[in-house]
C-alpha positions in Angstrom: 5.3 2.8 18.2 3.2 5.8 17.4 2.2 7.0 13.5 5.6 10.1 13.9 8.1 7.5 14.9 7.4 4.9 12.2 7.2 7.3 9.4 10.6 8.0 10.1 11.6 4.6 8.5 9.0 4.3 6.4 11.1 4.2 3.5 13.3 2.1 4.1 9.9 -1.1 3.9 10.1 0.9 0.5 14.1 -0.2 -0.4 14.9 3.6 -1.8 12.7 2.6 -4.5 13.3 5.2 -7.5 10.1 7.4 -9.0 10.7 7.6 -12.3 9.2 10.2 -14.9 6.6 7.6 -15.3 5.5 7.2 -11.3 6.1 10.4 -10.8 3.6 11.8 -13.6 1.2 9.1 -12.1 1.1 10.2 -8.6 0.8 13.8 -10.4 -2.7 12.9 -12.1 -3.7 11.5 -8.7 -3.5 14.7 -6.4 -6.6 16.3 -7.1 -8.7 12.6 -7.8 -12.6 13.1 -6.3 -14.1 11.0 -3.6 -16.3 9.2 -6.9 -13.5 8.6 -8.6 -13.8 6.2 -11.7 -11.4 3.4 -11.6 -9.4 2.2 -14.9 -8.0 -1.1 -13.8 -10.3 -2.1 -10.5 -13.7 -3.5 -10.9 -16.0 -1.8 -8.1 -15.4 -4.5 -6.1 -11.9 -4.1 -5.7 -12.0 0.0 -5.8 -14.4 -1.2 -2.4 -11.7 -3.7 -1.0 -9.0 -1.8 -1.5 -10.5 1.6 -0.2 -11.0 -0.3 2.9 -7.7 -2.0 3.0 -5.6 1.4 2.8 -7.7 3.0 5.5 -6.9 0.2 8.1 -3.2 -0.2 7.4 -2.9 4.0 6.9 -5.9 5.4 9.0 -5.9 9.3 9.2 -5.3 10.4 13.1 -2.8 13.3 13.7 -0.9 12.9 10.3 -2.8 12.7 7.1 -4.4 9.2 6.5 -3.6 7.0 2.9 -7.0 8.3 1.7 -6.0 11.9 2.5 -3.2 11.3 -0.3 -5.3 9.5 -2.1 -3.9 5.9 -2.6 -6.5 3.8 -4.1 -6.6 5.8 -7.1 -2.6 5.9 -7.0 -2.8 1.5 -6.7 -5.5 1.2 -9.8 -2.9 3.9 -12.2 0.1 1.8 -11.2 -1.9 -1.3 -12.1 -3.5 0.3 -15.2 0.0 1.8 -16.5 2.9 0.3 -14.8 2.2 -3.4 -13.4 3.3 -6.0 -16.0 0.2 -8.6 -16.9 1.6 -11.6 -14.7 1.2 -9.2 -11.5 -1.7 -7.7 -13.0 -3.5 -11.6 -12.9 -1.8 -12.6 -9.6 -3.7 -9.0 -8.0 -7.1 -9.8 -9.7 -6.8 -13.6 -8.6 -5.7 -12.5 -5.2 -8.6 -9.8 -4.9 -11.2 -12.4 -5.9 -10.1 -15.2 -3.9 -10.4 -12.5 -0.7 -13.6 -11.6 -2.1 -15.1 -15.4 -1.7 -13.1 -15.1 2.0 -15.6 -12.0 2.7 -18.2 -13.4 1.5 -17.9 -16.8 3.6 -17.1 -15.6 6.6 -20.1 -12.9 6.6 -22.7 -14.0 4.8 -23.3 -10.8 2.7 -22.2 -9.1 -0.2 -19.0 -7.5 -0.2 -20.4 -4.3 -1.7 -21.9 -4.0 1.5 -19.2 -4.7 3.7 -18.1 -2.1 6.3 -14.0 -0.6 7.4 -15.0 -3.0 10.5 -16.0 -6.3 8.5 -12.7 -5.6 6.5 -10.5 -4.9 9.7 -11.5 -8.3 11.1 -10.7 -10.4 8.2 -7.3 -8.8 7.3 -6.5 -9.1 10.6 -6.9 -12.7 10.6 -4.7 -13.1 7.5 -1.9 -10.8 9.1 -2.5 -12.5 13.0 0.6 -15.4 11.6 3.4 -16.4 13.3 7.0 -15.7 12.2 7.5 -18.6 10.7 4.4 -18.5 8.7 5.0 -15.0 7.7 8.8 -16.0 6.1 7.0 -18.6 4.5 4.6 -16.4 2.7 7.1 -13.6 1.9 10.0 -15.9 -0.2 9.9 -14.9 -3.7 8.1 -17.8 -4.8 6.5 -18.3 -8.4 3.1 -19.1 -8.6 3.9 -22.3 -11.0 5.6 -23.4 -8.4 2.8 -23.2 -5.5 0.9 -26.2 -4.5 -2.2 -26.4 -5.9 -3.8 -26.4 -1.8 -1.9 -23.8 -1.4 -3.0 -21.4 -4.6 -5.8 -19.5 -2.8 -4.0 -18.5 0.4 -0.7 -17.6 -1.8 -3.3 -15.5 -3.9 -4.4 -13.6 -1.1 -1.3 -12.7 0.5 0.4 -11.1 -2.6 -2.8 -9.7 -3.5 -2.5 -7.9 0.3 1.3 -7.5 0.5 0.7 -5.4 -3.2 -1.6 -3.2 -1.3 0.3 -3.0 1.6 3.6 -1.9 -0.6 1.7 0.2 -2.8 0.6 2.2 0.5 4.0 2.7 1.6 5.4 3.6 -1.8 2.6 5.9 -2.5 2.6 7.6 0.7 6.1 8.6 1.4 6.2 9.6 -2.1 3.3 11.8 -1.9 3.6 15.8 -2.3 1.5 16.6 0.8 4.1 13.9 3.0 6.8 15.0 1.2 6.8 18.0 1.9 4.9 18.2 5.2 5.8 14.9 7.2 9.3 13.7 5.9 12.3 16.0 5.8 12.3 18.0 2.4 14.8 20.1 0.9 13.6 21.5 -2.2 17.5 22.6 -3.6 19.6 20.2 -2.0 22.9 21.1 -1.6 24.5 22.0 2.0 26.9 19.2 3.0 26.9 18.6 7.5 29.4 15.6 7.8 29.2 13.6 11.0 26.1 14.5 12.5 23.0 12.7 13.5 19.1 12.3 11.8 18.1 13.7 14.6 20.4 16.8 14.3 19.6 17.2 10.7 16.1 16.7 10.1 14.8 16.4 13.5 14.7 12.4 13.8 12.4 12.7 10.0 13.4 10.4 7.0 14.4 12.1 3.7 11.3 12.7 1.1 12.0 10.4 -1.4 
């Protein structure tokens, strides 16, 4: 499946989710962010991790990439302003348990670690079978993980928080918005009975 065909679904992996004032104001103050941005939640470790993270799941090719729009600086806001402090400790926990991961299975510092480095390892946590991958996704409290278990729980929702924070902040974007997904600034004009295709040319809505 190409980049065009699964953005038309995009956000659904999203469940409709509403932008508030709040989000909304966020992914505002994020538009015009630099490439030496300075992060208000991350430590430079994570800003590093997660840069790389959003590139491999959201790499630019013929549609804008999840750097293009900006998302790492749209994860750290939501973390800094939204994110209550229980998903605030499960991220940080998460990020530093994948940080020891790096550092075992290279040998280096993770400051130094490349896209490449990063695109081998999260491949490894995301190459699961089905059953495995129900597993990880239940809704489970962390109180209620074994303690064997702790680190590998840590890292998935640390990931899975990335990966939905990509989604979210992508389709949600004003350049995909209004360039990618179908937009209608003054909604209005009701066409009963006729197909996606028909009305926005196969595109999802802009949220």
């Amino acid at each position: 499946m190409d980049r065009r065909t699964a953005l038309k679904n995009l956000t659904l992996s999203i469940g409709y989710a509403v932008a508030t004032p709040t989000i909304m104001s966020v992914l505002s103050s994020c538009s015009d962010a630099s490439e030496t941005w300075t992060p208000q939640f991350f430590s430079e470790v994570q800003k590093h991790m997660v840069t790389h993270i959003v590139d491999i799941i959201l790499p630019t090719d013929d549609l804008p990439g999840a750097l293009d729009v900006n998302i790492p600086q749209f994860i750290d806001k939501m973390y800094h302003d939204i994110e209550v402090d229980s998903k605030k400790e499960l991220f940080t926990s998460g990020s530093n348990y994948f940080a020891d991961s790096f550092k075992k299975t290279f040998q280096k510092d993770i400051l130094k670690g490349t896209k490449e480095d990063f695109e081998v390892l999260v491949s490894n946590y995301f190459d699961i079978s089905d059953d495995v991958s129900k597993h990880i996704m239940k809704d489970q409290n962390i109180k209620n993980v074994a303690k064997k278990d702790i680190e590998s729980y840590s890292i998935y929702k640390f990931l899975l928080s990335v990966r939905y924070y990509i989604i979210f902040g992508y389709c949600t974007s004003e350049k995909v918005g209004e360039n990618i997904l179908a937009y209608d600034p003054v909604p209005g004009v009701y066409n009963g009975c006729i197909s996606v295709e028909t009305a926005t040319n196969g595109r999802a809505w802009s949220l």
